[in-house]
Structures are given as structure tokens and as C-alpha cells.
C-alpha positions in Angstrom: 0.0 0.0 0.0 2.8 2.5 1.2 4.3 1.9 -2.6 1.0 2.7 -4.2 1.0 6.1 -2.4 4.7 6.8 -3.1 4.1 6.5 -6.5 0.8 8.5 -6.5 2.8 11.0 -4.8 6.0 10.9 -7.7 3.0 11.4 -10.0 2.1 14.6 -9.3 5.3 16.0 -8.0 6.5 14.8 -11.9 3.3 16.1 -13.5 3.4 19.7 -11.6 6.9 20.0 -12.3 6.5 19.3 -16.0 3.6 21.5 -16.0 6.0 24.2 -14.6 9.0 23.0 -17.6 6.6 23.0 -20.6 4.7 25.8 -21.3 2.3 24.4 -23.6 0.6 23.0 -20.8 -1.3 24.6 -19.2 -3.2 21.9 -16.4 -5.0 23.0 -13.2 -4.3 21.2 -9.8 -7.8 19.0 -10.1 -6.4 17.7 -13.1 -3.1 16.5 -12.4 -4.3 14.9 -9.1 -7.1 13.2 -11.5 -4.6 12.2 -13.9 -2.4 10.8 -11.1 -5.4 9.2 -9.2 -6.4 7.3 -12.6 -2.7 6.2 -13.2 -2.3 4.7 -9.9 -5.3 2.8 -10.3 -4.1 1.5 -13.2 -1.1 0.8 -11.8 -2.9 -1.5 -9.4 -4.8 -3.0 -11.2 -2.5 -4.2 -13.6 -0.7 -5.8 -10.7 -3.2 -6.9 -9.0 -4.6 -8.9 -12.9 -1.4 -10.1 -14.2 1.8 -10.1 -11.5 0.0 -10.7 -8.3 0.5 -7.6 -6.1 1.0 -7.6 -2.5 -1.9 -9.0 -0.6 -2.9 -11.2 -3.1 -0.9 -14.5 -3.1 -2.7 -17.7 -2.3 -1.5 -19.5 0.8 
């Protein structure tokens, strides 16, 4: 769990400092933290389907 929230963290650190480098875009707060909510999902689920994520082995 701890990893999931470091990486949702990373997220948007990355995405509001490349919002900061590139100044084409142009995103609000709400939609980074959407962007990195969604990814992290993802991210889980993904584990969770195909590599077995933490929590989820059979004994």
C-alpha cells in the first residue's frame, strides 16, 4: 500500500513540475491529481490482474 501512495505522490510531484517545464501546458491542480489518481489505479490493477501484487498470493 505504502508503494502505491509513493508512486501516486512521484505522480504529481512529476506532472506539476513538468507543468512548470513545458509551457504548452497549461493543467489546473484538479487535473493532475485526477490524472495521477487514474494512473495509480491503473497501476494496481495491472498488478493486481497479471503479477499478483502484494496482498494477493494464495496460501
Amino acid at each position: 500500500m505504502i508503494s502505491y501512495i509513493k508512486f501516486f505522490l512521484c505522480m504529481i510531484v512529476g506532472l506539476l513540475l513538468w507543468n512548470v517545464l513545458s509551457s504548452s501546458d497549461n493543467q489546473t491542480l484538479v487535473d493532475i491529481i485526477g490524472i495521477s489518481f487514474f494512473t495509480t489505479f491503473f497501476k494496481w490493477l495491472y498488478e493486481v490482474s497479471f503479477e499478483g501484487a502484494e496482498g494477493t498470493e494464495k496460501i
